[in-house]
Every structure is written in structure tokens, then in C-alpha cells.
Backbone as a ProteinNet text record, in pm:
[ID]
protein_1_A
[PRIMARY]
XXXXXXXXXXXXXXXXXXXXXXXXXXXXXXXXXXXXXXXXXXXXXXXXXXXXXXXXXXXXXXXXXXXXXXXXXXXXXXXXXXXXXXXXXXXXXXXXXXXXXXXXXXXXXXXXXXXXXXXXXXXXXXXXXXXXXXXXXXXXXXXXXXXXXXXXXXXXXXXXXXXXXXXXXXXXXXXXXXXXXX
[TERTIARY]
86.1	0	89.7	48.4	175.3	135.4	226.3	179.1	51.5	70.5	-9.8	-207.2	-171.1	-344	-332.4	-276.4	-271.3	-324.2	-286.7	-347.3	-497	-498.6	-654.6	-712.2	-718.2	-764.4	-806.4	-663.5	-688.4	-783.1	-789.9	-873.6	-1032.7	-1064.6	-1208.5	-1202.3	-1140.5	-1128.3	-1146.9	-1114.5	-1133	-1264.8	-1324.6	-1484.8	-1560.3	-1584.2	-1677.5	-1623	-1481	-1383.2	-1417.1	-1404.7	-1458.6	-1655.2	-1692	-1837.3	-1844.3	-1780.1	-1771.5	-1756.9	-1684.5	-1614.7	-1658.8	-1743.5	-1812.8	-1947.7	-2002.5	-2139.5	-2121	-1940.3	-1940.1	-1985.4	-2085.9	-2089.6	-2015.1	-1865	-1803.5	-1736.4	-1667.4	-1647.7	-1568.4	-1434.5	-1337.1	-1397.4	-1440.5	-1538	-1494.6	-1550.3	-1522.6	-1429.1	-1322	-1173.6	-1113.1	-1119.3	-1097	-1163.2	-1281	-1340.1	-1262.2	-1224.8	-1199.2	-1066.7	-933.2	-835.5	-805.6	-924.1	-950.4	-954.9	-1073.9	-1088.2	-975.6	-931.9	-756.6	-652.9	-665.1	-537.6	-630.5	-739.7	-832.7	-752	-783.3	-815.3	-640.7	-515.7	-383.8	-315.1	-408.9	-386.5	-422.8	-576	-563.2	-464.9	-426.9	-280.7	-158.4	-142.9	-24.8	-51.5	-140.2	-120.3	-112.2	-161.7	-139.2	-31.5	48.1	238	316	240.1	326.4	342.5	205.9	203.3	258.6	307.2	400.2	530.1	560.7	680.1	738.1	694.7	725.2	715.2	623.8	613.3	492.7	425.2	296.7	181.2	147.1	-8	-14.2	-178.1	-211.9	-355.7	-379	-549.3	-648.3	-619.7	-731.1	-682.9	-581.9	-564.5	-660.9	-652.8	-710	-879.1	-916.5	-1068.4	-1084.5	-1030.8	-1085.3	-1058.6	-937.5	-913.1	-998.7	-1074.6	-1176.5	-1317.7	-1300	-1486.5	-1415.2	-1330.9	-1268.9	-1285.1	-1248.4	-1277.5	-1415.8	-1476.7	-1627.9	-1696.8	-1696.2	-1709.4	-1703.3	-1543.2	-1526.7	-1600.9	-1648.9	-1641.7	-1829.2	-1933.2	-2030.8	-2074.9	-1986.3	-2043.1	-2013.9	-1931.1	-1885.2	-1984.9	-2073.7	-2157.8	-2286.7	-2334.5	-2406	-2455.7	-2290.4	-2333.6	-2357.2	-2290.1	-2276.6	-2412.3	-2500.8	-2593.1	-2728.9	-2711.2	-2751	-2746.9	-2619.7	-2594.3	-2664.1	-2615.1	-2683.5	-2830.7	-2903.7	-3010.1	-3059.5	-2965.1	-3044.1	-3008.1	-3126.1	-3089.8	-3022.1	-2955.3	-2781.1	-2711.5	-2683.5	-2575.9	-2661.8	-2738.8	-2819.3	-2797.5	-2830.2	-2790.8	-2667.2	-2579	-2456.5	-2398.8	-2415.9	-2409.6	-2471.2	-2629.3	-2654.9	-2593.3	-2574.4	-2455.7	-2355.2	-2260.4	-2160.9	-2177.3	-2283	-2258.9	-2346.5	-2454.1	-2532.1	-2360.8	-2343.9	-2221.7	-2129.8	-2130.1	-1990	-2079.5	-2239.3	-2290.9	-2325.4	-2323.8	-2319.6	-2195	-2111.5	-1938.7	-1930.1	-1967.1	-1891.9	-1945.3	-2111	-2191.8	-2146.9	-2115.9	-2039	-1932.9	-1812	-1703	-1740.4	-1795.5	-1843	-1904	-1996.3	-2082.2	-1948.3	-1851.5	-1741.3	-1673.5	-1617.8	-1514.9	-1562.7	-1704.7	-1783.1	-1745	-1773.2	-1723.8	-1583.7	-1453.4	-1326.6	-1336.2	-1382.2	-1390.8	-1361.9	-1302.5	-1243	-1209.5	-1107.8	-977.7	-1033.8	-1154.1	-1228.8	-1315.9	-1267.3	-1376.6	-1237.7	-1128.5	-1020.1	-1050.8	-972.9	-964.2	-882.2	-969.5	-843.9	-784	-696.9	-663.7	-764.6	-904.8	-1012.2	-1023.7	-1022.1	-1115.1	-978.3	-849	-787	-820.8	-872	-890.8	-970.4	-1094.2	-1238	-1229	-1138	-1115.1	-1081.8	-961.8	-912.7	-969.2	-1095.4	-1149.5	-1282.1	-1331.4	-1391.1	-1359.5	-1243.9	-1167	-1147.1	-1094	-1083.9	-1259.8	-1335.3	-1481.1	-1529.4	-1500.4	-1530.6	-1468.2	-1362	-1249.2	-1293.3	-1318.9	-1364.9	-1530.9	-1610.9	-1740.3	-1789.6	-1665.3	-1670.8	-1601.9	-1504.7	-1388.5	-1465.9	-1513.5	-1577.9	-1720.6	-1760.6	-1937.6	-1997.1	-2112.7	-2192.1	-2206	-2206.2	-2236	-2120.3	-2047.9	-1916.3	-1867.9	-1741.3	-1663	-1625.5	-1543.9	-1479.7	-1550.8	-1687.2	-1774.9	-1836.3	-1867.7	-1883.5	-1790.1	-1653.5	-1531.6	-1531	-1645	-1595.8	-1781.5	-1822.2	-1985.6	-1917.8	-1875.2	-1776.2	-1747.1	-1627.2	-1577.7	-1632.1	-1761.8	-1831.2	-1934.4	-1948.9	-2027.7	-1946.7	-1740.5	-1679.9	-1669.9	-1640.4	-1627.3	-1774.7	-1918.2	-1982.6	-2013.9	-1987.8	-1968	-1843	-1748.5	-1645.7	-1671.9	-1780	-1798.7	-1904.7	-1973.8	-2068.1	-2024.9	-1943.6	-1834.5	-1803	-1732.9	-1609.8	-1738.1	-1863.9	-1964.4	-1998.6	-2010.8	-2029.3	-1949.6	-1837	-1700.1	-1710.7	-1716.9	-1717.2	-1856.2	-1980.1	-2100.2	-2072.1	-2012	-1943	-1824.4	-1748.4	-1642.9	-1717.9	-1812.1	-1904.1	-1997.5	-2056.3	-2200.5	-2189.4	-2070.8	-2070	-2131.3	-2117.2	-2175.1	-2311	-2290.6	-2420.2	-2513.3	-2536.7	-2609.5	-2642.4	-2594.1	-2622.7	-2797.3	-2819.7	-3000.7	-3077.7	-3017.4	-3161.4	-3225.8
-118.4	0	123.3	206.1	335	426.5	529.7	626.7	710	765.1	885.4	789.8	661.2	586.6	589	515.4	536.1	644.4	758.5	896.4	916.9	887.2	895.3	823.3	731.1	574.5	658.6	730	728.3	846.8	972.1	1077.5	1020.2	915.5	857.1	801.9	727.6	659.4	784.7	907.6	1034	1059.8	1051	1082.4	1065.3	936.7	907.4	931.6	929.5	1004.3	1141.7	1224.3	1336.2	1345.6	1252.4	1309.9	1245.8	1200.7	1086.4	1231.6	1307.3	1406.6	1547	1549.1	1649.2	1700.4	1555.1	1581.4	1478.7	1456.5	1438.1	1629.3	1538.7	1665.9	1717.3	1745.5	1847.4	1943.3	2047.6	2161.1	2184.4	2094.6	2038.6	1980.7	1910	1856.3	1918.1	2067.8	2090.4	2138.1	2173.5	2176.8	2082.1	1956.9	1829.7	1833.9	1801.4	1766	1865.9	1978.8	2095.2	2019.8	2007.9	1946.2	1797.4	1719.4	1599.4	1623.6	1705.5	1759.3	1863.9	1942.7	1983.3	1895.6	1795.1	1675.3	1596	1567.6	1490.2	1600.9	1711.3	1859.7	1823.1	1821.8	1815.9	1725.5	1572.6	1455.1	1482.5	1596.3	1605.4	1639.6	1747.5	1819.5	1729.2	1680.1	1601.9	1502.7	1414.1	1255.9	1272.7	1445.1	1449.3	1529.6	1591.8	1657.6	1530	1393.1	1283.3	1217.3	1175.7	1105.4	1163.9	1299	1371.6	1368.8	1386.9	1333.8	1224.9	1148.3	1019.6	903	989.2	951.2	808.5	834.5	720.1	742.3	794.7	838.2	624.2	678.4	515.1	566.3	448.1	466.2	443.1	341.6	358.7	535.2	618.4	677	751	817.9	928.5	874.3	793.9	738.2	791	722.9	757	894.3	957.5	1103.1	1191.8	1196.7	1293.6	1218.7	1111.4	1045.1	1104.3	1072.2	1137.3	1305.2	1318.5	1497.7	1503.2	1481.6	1496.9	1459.9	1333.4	1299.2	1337.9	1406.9	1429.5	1564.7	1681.7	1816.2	1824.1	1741.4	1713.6	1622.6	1536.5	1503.9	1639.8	1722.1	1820.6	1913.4	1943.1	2033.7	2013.9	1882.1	1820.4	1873.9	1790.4	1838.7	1946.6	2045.8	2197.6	2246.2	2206.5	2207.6	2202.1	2076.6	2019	2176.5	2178.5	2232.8	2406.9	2464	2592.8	2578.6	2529.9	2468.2	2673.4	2683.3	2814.3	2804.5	2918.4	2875.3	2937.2	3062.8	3129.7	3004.4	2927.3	2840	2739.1	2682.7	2564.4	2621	2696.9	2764.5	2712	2772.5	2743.4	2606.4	2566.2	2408.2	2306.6	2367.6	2267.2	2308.6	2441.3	2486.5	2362.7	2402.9	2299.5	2185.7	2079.5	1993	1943.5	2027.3	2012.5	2049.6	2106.2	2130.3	2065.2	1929.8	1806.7	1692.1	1694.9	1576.1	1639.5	1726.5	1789.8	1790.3	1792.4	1847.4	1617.8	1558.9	1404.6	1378.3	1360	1300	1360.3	1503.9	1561.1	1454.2	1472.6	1407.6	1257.1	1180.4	1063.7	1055.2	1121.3	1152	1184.2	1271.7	1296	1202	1155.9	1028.7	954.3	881.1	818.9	826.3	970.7	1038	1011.8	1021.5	1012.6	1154.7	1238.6	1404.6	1453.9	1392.3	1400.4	1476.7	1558.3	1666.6	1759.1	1774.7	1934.5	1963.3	1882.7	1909	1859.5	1835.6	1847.9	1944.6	1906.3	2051.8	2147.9	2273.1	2382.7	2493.2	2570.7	2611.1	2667.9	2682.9	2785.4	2665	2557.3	2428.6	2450	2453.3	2440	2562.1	2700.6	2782.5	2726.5	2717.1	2690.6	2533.8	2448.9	2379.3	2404.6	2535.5	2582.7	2625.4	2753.2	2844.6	2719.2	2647.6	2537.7	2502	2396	2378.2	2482	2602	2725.7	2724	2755.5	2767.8	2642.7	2544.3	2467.9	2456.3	2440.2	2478.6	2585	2669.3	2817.3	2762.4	2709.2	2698.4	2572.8	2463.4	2337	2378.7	2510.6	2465.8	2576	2674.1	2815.3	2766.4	2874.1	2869.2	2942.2	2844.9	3002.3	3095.5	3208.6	3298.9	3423.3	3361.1	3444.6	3494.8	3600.2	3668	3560.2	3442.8	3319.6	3276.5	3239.8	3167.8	3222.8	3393.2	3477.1	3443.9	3460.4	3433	3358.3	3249.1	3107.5	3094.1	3155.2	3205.4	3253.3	3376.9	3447.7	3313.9	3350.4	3193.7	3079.4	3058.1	2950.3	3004.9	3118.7	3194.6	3261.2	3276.4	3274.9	3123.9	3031.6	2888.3	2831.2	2868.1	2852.7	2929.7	3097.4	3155.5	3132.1	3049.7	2984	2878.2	2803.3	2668.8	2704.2	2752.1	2803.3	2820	2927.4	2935	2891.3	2822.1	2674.4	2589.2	2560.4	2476.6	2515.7	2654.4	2710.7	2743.6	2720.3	2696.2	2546.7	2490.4	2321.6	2272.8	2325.4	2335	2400.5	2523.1	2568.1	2491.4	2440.2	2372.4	2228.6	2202	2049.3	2105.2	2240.8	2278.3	2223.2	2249.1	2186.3	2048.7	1979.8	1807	1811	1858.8	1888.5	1922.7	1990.1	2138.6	2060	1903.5	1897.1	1874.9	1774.3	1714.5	1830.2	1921.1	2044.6	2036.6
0	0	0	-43.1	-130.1	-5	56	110.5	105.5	17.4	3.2	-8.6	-63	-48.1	93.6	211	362.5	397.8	399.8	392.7	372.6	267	225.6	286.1	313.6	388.7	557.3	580	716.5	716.5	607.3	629.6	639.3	547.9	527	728.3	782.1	863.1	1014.1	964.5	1084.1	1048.6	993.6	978.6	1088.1	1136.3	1209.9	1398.5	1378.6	1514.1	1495	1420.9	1404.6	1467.6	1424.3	1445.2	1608.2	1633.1	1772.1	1851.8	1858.6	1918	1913.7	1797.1	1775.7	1852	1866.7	1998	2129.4	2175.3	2316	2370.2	2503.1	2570.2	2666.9	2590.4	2696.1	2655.2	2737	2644.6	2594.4	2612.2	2487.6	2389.1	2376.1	2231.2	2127.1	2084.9	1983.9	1900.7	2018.9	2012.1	1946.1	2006.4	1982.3	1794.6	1800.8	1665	1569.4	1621.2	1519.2	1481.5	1587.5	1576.3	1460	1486.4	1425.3	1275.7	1269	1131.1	1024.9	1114.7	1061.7	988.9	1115.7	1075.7	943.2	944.3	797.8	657.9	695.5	586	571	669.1	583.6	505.7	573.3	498.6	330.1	339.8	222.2	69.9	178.2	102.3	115.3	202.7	199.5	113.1	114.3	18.7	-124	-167.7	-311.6	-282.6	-224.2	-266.5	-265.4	-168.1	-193.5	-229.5	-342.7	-467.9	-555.2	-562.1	-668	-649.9	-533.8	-490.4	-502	-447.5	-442.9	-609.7	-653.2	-798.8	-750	-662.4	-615.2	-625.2	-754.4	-769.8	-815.1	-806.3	-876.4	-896.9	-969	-1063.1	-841.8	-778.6	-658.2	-544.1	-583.1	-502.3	-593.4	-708.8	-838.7	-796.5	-756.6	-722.2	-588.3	-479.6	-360	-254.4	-318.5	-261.5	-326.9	-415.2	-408.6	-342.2	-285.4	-245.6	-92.7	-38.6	60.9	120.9	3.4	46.1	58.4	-29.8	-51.6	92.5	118.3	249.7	386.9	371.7	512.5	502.5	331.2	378.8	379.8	367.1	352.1	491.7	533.2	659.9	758.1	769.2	870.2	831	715.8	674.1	723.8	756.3	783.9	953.9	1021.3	1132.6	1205.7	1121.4	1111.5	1104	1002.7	986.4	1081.9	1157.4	1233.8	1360.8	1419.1	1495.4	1490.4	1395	1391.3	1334.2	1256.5	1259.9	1189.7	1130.8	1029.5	882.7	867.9	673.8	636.1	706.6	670.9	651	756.8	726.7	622.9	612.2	524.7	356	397.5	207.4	166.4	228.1	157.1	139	231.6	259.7	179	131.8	5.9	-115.3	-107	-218.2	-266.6	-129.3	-121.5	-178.1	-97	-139.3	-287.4	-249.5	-414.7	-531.5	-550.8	-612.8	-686.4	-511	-519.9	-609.5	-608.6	-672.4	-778.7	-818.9	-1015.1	-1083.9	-954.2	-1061.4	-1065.2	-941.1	-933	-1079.4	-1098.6	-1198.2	-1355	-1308.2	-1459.9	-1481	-1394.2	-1445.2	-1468.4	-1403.4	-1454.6	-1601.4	-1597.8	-1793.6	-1874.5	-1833.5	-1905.9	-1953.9	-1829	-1877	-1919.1	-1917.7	-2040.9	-2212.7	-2229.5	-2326.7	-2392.2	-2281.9	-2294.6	-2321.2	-2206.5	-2210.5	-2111.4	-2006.3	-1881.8	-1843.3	-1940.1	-1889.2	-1948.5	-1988.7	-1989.4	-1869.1	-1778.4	-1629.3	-1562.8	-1538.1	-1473.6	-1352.3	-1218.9	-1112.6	-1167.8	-1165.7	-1143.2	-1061.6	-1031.9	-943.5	-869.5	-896.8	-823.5	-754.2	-753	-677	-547.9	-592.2	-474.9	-334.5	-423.2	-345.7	-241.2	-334.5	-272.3	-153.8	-215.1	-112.5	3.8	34.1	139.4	255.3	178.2	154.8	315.5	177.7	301.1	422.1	378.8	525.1	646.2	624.2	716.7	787.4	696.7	742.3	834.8	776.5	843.9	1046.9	1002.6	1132.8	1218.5	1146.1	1275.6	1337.1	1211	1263.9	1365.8	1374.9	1442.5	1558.1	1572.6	1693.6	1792.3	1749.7	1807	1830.6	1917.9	1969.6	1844	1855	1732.9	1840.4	1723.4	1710.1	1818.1	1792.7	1820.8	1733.9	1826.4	1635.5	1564.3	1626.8	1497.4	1447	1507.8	1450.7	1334.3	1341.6	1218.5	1150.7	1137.1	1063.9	993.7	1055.4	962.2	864.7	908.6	844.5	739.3	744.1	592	533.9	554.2	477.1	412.4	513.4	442.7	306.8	352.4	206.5	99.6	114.9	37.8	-47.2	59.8	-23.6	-99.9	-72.7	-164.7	-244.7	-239.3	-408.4	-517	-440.4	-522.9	-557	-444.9	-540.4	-643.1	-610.4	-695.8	-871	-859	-927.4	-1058.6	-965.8	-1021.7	-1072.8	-1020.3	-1100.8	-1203.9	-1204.3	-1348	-1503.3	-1433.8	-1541.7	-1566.6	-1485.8	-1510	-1596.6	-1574.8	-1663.8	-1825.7	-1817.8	-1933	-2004.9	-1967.4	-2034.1	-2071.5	-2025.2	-2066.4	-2166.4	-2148.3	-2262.2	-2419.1	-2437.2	-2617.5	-2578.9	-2522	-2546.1	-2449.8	-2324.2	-2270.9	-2399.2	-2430.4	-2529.3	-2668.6	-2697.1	-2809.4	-2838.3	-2723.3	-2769.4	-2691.1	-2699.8	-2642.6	-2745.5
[MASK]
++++++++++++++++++++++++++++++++++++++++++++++++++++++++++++++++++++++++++++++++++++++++++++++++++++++++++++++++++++++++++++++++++++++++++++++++++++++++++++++++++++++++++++++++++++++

């Protein structure tokens, strides 16, 4: 098993430690969960600088590090969700993840095609990935409705007008084949 798949493996594998930690009731909790979810969010970055590095990409890592991300940033949206229980935060959040199941099902219809690398990530997705993670982090580790917790409210309505975005470039770079049986 290559590094950088371990990684991924173990970020899918902080998910449910993450949510474990997220509604113990004490008042480290969400310190903790915030912490948990950090170390998930660097595995992300790390297992792809070290499949480049290392020269260890493989066809199951290119599969399961994006069901990974998706996962960990849709279950944390979830409970987020859960937790502030408003439609400030609910908006963006189905943003989000409405988003991750139009861009997954695109690239799937694509690569059908052998049209793949016109829906490729591009550097806006890395933003917007970031952009998430931060939001997420301030809104899991902080109380609502504090200044961080605003902080990470921003953020979370920067990372869904970027995902937003980025869906709409990715809809555009597919329209020629989308667009034919209108």
C-alpha cells in the first residue's frame, strides 16, 4: 500500500472520530473535533504533494481522494448544519454539497465520453477547497455565534460563491456536449 493511499484511507477513517467528538458533551469537544478535522483537511494536502513526490499516484488513489474529500467536507456540513439549525448556514451548505454531486456525476458523464480533462480541477477548486476547510475549522472549533464563529460564516459563504463558481465553469467547459439534444 503506497503512502499517500494510507493517507486517504486514514482521512475517510477520521470521519466518524470526528463526528464521535463532535457531539461528546463536553467543552473540549469541539476543540478536539476541530483538531480531528484539521489533521483529515492536511492529509488532504499532503497525500497528493506525496504522490508527486514520491512519484505514487495510482489509478485507486485518483478514485478515492476525491470520495474522501467529498465525504469528510459534507459530513462536517451536515453536522454543522444540524448544529446551527439556520438557513444562513443551510444555504450554503446545500450549495456545497449540491455542487460536489453535479461536478462528481459531470465528471463521470465525461469520462464516459473520454472528455475528462475538460472538467479536470483547477486552481479555483484548490482555493475553494481551502477556503472550506478554514470555514469549516472556525465553525466546528468556536461557539456560534461568536466573532470566529462569524469568521468562519464568511468563509463559508466565500467557499460557496467559489464553489458556486467553479460549477459554473465546469457546466461551461461540458455545454458543447451537454447542449447537443436540447
Amino acid at each position: 500500500m503506497k503512502i499517500p493511499n494510507i493517507l486517504t484511507l486514514l482521512r475517510i477513517l477520521l470521519i466518524p472520530v470526528f463526528v464521535f467528538f463532535y457531539y461528546l458533551p463536553q467543552a473540549w469537544a469541539p476543540m478536539t473535533a476541530a483538531v480531528i478535522f484539521g489533521i483529515a483537511a492536511l492529509t488532504d494536502w499532503f497525500d497528493g504533494y506525496l504522490a508527486r513526490k514520491l512519484d505514487q499516484s495510482s489509478p485507486f488513489g485518483a478514485f478515492l481522494d476525491p470520495v474522501a474529500d467529498k465525504l469528510m467536507v459534507a459530513v462536517a456540513l451536515v453536522v454543522l448544519v444540524e448544529t446551527y439549525s439556520q438557513l444562513w448556514i443551510t444555504i450554503p451548505a446545500a450549495v456545497i454539497i449540491g455542487r460536489e454531486i453535479v461536478i462528481s456525476a459531470l465528471r463521470e458523464w465525461m469520462a464516459e465520453l473520454g472528455e475528462r480533462a475538460s472538467v479536470s480541477v483547477s486552481s479555483l477548486g484548490k482555493i475553494k477547497t481551502t477556503l472550506q476547510m478554514v470555514a469549516i475549522l472556525l465553525l466546528v472549533a468556536f461557539t456560534p455565534y461568536t466573532s470566529l464563529s462569524w469568521a468562519g460564516v464568511a468563509a463559508l459563504y466565500g467557499a460557496s460563491l467559489l464553489t458556486f463558481w467553479s460549477m459554473v465553469l465546469y457546466l461551461k467547459a461540458a455545454w458543447p456536449l451537454l447542449g447537443e439534444d436540447l
